[in-house]
C-alpha positions in Angstrom: 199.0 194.3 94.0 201.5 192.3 92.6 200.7 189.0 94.8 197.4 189.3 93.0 198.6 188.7 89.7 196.8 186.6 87.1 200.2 183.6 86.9 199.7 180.8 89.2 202.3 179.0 91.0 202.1 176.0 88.9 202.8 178.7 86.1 205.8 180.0 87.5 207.1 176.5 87.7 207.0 175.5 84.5 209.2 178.9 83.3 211.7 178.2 85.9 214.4 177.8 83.1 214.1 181.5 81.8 216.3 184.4 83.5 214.9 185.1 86.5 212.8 188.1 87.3 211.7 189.5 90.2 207.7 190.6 89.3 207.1 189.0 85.6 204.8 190.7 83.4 201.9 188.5 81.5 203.6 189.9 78.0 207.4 188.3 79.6 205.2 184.8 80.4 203.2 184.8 76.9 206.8 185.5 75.4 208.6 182.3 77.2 205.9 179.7 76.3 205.9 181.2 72.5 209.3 180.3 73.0 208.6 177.4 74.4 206.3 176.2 72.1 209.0 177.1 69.2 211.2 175.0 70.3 209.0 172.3 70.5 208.2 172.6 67.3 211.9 172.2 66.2 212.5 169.4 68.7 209.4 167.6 66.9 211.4 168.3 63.2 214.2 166.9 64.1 213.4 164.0 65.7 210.8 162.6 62.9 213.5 163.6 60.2 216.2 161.1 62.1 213.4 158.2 63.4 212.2 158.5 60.0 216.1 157.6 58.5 216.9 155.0 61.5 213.5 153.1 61.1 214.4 153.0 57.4 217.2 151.1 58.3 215.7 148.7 60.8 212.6 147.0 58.7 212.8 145.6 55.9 216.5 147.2 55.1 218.7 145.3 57.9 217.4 141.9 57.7 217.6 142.1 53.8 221.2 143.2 54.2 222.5 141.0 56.7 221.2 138.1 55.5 222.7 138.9 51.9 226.2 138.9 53.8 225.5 135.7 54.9 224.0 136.1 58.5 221.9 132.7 59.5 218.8 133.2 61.2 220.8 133.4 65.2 223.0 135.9 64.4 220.7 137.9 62.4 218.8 137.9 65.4 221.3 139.6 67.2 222.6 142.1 64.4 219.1 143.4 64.6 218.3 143.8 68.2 221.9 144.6 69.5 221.4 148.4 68.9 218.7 148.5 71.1 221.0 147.0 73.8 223.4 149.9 73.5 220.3 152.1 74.5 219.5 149.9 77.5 223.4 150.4 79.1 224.1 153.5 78.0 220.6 156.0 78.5 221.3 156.6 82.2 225.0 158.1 81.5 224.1 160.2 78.9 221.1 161.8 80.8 223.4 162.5 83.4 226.1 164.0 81.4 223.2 165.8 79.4 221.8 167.3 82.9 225.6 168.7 83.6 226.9 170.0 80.3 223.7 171.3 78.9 221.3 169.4 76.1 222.7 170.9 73.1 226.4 169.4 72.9 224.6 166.0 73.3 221.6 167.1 70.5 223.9 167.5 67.8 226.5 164.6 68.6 223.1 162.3 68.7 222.0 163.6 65.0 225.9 163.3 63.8 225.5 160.1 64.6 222.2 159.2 63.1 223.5 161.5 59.8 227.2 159.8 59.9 226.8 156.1 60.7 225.1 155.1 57.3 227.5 156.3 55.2 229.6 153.6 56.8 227.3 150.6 55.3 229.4 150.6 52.4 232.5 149.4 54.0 230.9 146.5 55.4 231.7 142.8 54.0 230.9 140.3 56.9 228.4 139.3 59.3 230.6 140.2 61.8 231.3 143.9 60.6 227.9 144.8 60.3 227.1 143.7 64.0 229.7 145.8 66.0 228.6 148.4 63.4 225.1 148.1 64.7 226.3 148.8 67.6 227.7 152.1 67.5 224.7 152.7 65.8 222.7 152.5 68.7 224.9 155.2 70.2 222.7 157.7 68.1 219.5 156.5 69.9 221.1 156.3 73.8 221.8 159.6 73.4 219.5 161.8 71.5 216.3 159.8 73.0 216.7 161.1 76.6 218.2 164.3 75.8 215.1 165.1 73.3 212.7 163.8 76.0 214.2 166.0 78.6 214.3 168.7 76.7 210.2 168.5 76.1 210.0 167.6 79.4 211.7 170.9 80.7 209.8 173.0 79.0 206.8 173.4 81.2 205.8 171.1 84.0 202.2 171.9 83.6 200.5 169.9 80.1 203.7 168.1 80.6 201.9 164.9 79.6 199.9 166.7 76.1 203.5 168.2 75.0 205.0 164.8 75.7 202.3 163.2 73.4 202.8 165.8 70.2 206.4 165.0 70.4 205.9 161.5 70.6 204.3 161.4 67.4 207.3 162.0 65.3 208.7 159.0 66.6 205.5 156.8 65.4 205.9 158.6 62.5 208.8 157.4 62.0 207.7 153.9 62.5 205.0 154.6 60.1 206.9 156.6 57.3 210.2 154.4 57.3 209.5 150.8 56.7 207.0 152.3 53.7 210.2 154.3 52.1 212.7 151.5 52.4 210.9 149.1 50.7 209.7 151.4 47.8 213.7 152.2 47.5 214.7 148.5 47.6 212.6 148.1 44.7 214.7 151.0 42.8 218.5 150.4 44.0 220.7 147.6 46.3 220.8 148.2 50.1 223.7 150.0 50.6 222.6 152.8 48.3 219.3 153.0 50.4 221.7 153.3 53.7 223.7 156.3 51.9 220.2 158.1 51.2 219.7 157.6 54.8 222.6 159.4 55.9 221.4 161.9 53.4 218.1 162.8 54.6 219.1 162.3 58.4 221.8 165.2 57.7 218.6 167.6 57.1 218.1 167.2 61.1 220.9 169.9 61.7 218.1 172.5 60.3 215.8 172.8 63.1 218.6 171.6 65.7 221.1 174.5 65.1 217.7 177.0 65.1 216.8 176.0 68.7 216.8 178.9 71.0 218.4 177.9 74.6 217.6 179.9 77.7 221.1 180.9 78.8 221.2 180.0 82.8 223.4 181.6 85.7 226.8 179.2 86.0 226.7 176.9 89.0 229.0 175.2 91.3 228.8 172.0 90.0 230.4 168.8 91.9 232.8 166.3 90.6 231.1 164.2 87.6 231.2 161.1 89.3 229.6 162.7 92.2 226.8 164.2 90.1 226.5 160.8 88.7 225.9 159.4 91.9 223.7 161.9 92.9 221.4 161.8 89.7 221.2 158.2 89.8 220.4 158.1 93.2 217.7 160.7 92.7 216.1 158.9 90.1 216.2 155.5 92.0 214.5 157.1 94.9 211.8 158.4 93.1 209.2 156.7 93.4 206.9 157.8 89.7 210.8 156.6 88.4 209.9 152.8 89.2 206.5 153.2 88.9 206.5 154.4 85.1 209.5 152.4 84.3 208.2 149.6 85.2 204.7 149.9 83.4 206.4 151.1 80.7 208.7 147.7 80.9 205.2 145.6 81.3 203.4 146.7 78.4 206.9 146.9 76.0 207.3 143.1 77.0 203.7 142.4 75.6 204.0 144.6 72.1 207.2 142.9 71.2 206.0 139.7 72.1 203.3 140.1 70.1 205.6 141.9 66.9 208.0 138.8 66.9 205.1 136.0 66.9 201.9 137.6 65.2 203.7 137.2 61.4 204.1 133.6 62.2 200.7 132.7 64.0 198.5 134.4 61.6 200.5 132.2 58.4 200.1 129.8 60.2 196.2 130.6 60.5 195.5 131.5 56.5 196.2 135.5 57.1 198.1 136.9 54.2 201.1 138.7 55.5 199.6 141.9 54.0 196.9 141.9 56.6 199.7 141.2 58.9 201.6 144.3 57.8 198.1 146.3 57.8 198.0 145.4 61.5 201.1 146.9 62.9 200.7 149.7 60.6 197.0 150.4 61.8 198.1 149.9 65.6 200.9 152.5 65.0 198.9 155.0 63.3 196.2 154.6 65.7 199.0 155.6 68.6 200.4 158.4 66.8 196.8 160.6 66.6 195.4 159.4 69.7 198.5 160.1 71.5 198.1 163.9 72.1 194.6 163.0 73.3 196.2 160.6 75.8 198.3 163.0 77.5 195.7 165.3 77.7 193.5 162.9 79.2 196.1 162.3 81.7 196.5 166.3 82.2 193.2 166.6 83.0 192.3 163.6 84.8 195.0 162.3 86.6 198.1 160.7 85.1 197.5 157.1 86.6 193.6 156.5 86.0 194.9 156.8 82.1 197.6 154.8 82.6 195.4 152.0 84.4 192.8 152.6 81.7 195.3 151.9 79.1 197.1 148.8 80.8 193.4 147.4 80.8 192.3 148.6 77.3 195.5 146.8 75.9 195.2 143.5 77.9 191.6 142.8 77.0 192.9 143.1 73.0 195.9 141.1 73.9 193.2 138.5 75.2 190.7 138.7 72.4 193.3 137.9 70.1 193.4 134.2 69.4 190.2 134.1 69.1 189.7 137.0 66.2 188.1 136.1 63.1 189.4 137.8 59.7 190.9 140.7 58.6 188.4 143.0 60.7 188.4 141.4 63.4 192.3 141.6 63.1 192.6 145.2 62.6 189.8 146.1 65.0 192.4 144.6 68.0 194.7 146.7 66.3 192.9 150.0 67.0 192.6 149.3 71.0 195.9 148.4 71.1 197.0 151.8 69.4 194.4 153.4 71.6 196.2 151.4 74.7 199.7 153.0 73.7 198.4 156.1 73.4 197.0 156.3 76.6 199.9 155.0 78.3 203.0 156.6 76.8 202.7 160.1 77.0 201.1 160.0 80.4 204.1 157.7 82.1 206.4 159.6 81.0 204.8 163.1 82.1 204.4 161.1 85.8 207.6 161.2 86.0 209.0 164.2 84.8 206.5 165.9 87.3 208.4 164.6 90.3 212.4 164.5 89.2 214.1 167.3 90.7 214.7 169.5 87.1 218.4 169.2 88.0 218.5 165.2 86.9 215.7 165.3 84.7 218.2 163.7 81.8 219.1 161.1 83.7 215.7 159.8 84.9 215.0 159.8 81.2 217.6 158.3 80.9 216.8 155.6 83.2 213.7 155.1 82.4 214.8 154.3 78.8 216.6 151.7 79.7 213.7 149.6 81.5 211.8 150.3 78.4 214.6 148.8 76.5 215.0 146.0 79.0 211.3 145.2 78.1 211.8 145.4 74.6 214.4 143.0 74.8 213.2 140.3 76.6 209.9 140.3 75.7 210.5 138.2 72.3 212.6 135.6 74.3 209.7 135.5 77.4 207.4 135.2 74.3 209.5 132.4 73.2 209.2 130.4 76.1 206.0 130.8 76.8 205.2 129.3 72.9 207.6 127.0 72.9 205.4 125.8 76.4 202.4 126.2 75.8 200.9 128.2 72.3 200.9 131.4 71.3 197.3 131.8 72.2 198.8 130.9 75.8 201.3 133.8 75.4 199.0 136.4 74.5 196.7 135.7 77.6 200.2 135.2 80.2 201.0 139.3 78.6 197.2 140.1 78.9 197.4 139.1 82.7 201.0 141.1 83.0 198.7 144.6 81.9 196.3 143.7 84.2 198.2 143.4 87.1 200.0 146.6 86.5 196.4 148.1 86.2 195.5 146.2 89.8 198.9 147.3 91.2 198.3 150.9 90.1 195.3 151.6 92.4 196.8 149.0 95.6 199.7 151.0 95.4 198.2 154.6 95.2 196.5 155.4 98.3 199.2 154.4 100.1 202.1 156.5 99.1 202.9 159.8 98.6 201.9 159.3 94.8 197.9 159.8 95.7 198.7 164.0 95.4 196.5 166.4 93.9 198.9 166.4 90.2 198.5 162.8 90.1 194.9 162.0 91.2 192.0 164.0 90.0 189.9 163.9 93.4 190.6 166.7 95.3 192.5 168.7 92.7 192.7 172.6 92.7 192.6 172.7 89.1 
């Protein structure tokens, strides 16, 4: 009969964005994921193509440019982290908004922007100019970061956390690929010719966007926007994987950009060359991007939050065996656990929560949870300040090392008693 069926509940769920249909065939399911699995694929395109242009612009570009405009060292500073405080204000809106008018108007206003914004280097003269440029530049990444995110997420619920990690390595790749092509091109032509090639190669993103294939849905009545707003923010803030991920998330980003703004100077100040330094972050990054898929499967398969504590502990003990590392191997073997931490973290935090927000506000608890990872990633390099300025930068890497491990300590107080300890998040007692 049909109740006997070989899809599974937990397979129905995650095709809950195609037309609905009253006894799906095997062929219709296989056809959705295929789908699925597309668009994906095009999702994964696009994004690398614009991290890859916006990361070009970030490291060594911006500094180089700002400070031949005249920036001092405060103010250039600012100029290049103020982008990242447009993400942190502006995520949770634009999830929301993406959850009511659909994820493509947003998809394609978030690559105009990437695609658009560089061209507008050219114009600048001052300081000044080339700060509130910065940021409407960071517009780009508030709103195509959840949108993208929530988009993978929606996809399927089940190997949320796997799908989650193949996407996340265009992002690393990014990181990887951009700081590598800026600096070959500074070598060849002046900065603002490197931010026109940017806007070049970021317009290339439109390919894969403009090929996606959206389920149509069935109209809705929807409520007033600042209701929904309301609504989707209160969902979020009453979930309870929201705060839980967000807040790890925020943890470990306050440790790994503590450690990016004081490693270049503590290892100079050691005898490291700044090309080991370089080969560090580059390792730890590359590392992350092809043990990430591996990550999320782990947390598939074993429980989300056993990875995530494993991870939070992985990445404190390298944090702590830092100041004490001898050489360049010894340097870029911390490197590899603290890649291998990331991996196991990321992907897995974020599939936590996708799993629990009602599908209906899914953009916005992206969107929310982007900002406390941007709240870490900004305060970390001050927090790391203090605690240096205090103490040493030995003392800094042990205080971040402690932060991991009690989010690793708090993960398994806080589990058995809530509603968290459930058979998707915990692998005793699973019916898979």
């Amino acid at each position: 009969m049909a109740l006997a069926s070989p899809p599974s509940p937990d397979f129905r769920s995650q095709t809950t964005c195609a037309a609905p249909s009253p006894a799906p065939s095997s062929f219709s399911l296989l056809q959705v994921e295929g789908r699925h699995t597309v668009n994906l694929l095009k999702i994964t395109v696009a994004d690398l193509i614009v991290r890859t242009g916006y990361q070009m612009g970030k490291t060594p570009l911006l500094p180089l440019f700002a400070a031949s405009l005249g920036a001092g060292d405060a103010l250039l500073g600012v100029i290049v982290s103020v982008s990242t405080l447009t993400g942190m204000l502006l995520k949770p809106l634009v999830g929301v908004l993406s959850d009511r008018w659909g994820r493509r108007v947003w998809l394609l206003g978030g690559a105009g922007l990437f695609a658009g914004i560089p061209f507008l280097y050219q114009f600048i003269q001052s300081p000044e100019s080339l700060l509130a440029l910065r940021l409407v530049h960071g517009l780009a990444t508030a709103i195509f970061g959840p949108v993208t995110l929530a988009l993978v997420a929606e996809q399927a619920a089940k190997g949320s956390a796997e799908k989650l990690g193949w996407f996340g390595m265009a992002r690393i790749g990014g990181y990887l690929l951009g700081p590598l092509l800026a600096a070959g091109l500074l070598t060849l032509m002046p900065p603002v010719e490197v931010f026109t090639l940017i806007g070049a190669l970021s317009c290339l993103a439109f390919a894969p966007l403009l090929l996606l294939n959206f389920q149509k849905t069935q109209p809705s009545k929807r409520p007033p926007i600042h209701t929904q707003i309301v609504q989707a923010l209160q969902a979020g803030m009453r979930c309870p994987e929201l705060w839980v991920a967000g807040g790890l998330e925020t943890v470990v980003y306050l440790a790994l950009y503590a450690l990016k703004a004081f490693l270049p100077l503590y290892a100079l100040a050691k005898g490291v060359d700044i090309v080991t330094v370089g080969a560090f972050f580059s390792l730890q990054e590359l590392t992350h991007l092809l043990c990430r898929p591996l990550g999320g499967r782990l947390g598939d398969r074993w429980g989300y939050l056993p990875v995530i504590a494993c991870g939070m502990l992985l990445g404190a003990l390298a944090l702590a065996l830092l100041p004490g590392s001898e050489g360049a191997v010894g340097l870029l073997a911390l490197a590899v656990l603290i890649g291998l931490a990331q991996a196991l973290i990321f992907p897995t935090t974020l599939a936590l929560f996708g799993s629990r927000i009602p599908p209906q506000h899914l953009g916005a608890g992206m969107g929310l949870i982007g900002t406390m990872k941007n709240t870490g990633k900004v305060i970390g390099p001050v927090l790391g300040g203090l605690l240096v300025h205090w103490q040493d930068f030995s003392w800094m890497l042990w205080t971040m090392a402690g932060l991991l491990v009690l989010g690793a300590v708090g993960i398994w107080q806080f589990v058995p008693r809530h509603a968290l300890l459930s058979q998707d998040l915990f692998p005793e007692g699973s019916g898979d």
